[in-house]
N, C-alpha and C positions, 0 to 999 in steps of 0.2 A: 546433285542430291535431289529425291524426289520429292516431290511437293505433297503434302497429304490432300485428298478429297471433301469437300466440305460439301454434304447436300443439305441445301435450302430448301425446307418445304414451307411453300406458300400457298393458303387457302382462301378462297372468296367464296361469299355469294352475292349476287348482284355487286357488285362494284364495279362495273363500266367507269364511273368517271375516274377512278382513284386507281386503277390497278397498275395504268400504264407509268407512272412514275413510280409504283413499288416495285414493278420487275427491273425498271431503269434505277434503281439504287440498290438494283443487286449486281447488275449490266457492270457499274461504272465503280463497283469495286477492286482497290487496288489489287486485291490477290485476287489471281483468275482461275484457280484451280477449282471451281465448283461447278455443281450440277442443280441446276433449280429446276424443283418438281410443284407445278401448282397445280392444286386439286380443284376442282370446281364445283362446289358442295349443290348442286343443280341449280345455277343461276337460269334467271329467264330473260336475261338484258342482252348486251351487244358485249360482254365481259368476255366470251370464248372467241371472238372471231381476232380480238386485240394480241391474245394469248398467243395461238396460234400461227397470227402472220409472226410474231415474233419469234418462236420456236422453227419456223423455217426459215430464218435469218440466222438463228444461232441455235447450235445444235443442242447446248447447254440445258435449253428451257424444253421440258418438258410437261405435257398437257396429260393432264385425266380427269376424265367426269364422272361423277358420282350421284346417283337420285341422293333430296337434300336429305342429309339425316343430321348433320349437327359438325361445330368447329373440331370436337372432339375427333369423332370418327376418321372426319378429315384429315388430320392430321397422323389419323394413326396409317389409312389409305397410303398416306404420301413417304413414311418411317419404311412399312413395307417394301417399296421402289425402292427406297434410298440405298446407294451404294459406296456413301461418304465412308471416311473413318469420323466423322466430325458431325452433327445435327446440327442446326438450325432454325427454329420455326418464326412464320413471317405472316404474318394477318396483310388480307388485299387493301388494307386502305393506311399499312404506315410503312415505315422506310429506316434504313439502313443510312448512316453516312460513309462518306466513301470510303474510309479506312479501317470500318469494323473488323472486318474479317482478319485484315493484316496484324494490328493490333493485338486482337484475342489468340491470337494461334503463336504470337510472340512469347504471350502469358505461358500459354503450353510447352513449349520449347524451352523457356526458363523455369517453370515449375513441373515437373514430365507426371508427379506424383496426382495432380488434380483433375478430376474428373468436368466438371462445371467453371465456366469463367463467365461470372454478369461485370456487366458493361453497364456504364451510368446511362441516364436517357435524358431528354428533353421534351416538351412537349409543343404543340403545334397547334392554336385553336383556331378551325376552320375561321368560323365566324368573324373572325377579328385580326384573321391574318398572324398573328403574334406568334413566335416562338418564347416560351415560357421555361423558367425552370425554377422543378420544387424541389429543395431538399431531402432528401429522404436517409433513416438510417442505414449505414455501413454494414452489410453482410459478415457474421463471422466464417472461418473456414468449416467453423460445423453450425450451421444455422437453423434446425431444428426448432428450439424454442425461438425463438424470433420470427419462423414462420409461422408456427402454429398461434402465439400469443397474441402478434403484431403485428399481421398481417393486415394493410389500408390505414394502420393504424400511427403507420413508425415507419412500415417495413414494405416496399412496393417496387415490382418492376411491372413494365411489359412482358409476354413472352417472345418477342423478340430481340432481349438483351442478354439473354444468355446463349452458349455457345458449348454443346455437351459432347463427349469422348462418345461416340456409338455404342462402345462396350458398355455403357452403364448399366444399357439393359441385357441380360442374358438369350441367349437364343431362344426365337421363337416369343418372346416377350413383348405388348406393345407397351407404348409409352404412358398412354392414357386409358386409366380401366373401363371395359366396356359393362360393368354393371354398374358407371354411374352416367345418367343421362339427365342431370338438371344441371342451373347455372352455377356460377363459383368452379367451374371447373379446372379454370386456372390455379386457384389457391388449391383444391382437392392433388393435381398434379405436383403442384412444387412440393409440396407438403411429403409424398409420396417418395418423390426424387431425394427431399433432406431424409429420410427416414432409409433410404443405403447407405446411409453416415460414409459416403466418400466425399473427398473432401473437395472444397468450394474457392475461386477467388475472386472478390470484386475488385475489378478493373476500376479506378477513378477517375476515367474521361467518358465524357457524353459521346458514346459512337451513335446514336440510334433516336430516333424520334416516335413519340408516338400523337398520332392525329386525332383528334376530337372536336367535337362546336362549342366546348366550355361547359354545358350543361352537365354531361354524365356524371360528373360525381355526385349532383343532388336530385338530378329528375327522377333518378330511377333507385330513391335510396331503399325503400318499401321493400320491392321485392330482392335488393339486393341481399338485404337482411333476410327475408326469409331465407333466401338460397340458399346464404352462409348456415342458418341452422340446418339446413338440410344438408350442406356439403360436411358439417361437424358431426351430424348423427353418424353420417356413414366412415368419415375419419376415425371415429375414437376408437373404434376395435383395434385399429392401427399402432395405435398410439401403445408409450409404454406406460406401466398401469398408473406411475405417477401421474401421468399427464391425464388420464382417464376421469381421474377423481373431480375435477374444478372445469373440465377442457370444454361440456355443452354450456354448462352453466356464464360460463367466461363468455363463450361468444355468441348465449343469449343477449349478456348484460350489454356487449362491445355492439350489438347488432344496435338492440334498442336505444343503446347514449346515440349512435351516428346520425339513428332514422330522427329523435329527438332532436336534436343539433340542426340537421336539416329543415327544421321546423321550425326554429326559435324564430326568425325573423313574419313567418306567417301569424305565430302564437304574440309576438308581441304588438304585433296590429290587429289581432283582434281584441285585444285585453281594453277594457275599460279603464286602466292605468297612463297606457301606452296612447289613446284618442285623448284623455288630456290633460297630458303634460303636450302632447303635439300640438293641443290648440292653446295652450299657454306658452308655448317657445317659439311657433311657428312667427307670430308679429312681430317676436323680438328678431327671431332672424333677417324677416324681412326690410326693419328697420335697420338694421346693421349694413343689410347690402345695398340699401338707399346712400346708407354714410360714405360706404366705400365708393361706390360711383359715384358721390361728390366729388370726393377728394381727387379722383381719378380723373376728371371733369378738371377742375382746377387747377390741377398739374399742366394741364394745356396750355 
């Protein structure tokens, strides 16, 4: 029986230190039938020469460079080449576990009718070494409103946890629209993808990791929030007209509660409430852990 084709398209720029273990957790996947296409969105580091030597070691890995224009692009660059029945997409600085692929094409085989199969994830915080994991909700088979509603809210993958049928797109189609070039363009994508209402399955095992230093979900919540109002202007045409009516408004409110929330611990150190009650608890604390190292002392 023949194996179906799975092309991985992987994109970087600059990521010299992290790329060579994302293409080795595509390497050391247990299903071998793919083809990894990494785009190289004009890195200026030592990223292509890593690329490279490995792609003539294994024929699999194919290299294309690109002046930078954006993840987007990249990805669409890399759809082009691709000669899978199966897509893929894989950011240079996270990683696959070894049995993703086997797994998800299992899904397929058992379900022939589904287009999309998300894979749970985990998460990986440079800074701290730690592998993490956050609950998040359960994908329905038509997940539409849970994209559009709940999305960072309830509702989150990577886009390296899903694994899509090539046909989704018709010929001549890419995957990501090239009239939109700001950030959010992950959620503007999925969003996109639930809106061919074929249908969806999430997989219940953590195949996939995604890496970060811990910070990203608050350092940069400001402009996340604008994005998102930008990436919902350009949704709503999309959308059907129910959704139209509440759908900017909605992810004004959801932008400014997260940027809010992200705040609260700054906002309650600066409040004249928060200075003191802190210098009225703070001695008590102190004496408490006086007690305790007593006691702790005397147990000796």
């Amino acid at each position: 029986m023949n194996q179906p084709l799975i092309s991985v398209i992987v994109t970087c720029y600059n990521q010299e230190a992290s790329i060579n273990k994302t293409l080795d957790s595509v390497k050391n996947q247990t299903f071998t039938n793919w083809e990894c296409i990494v785009v190289d969105d004009g890195s200026t580091d030592g990223g292509a020469a890593i690329i490279k030597d490995l792609a003539k070691s294994d024929s699999r890995f194919i290299y294309k460079y690109q002046e930078n224009s954006g993840v987007a692009n990249a990805r669409n660059i890399g759809f082009k080449l691709a000669t899978g029945t199966f897509i893929n997409f894989l950011d240079g600085d996270d990683t696959f576990l070894p049995k993703k692929l086997e797994h998800q094409l299992n899904v397929f085989d058992e379900h022939p009718n589904i287009f999309i199969c998300i894979c749970d994830h985990q998460h990986y915080i440079e800074n701290t070494k730690k592998v993490v994991y956050y609950p998040y909700e359960t994908l329905n088979h038509n997940p539409l409103e849970q994209l559009v509603y709940k999305w960072q809210i309830g509702v989150a993958f990577p886009q390296h946890a899903p694994l899509y049928k090539k046909s989704l797109w018709s010929n001549n189609e890419l995957p990501y629209p090239i009239d939109y070039a700001k950030r959010s363009e992950d959620w503007v994508f999925n969003v996109l993808v639930a809106l061919k209402e074929k249908p969806y399955y999430f997989l219940n095992k953590v195949l996939c990791t995604y890496h970060h230093d811990g910070n990203n979900f608050t350092k940069d919540v400001m402009n996340s929030a604008v994005s998102a109002i930008h990436a919902a202007m350009y949704l709503n045409p999309y959308l059907p007209k129910n959704y139209q009516v509440n759908f900017i408004d909605h992810t004004i409110r959801k932008s400014m509660n997260r940027y809010l929330e992200s705040q609260r611990p700054d906002i309650l150190r600066e409040s004249g409430n928060w200075r003191l009650g802190n210098l009225i608890t703070k001695p008590l604390f102190n004496i408490k852990k006086s007690i305790r190292k007593g006691i702790e002392k005397a147990s000796f």
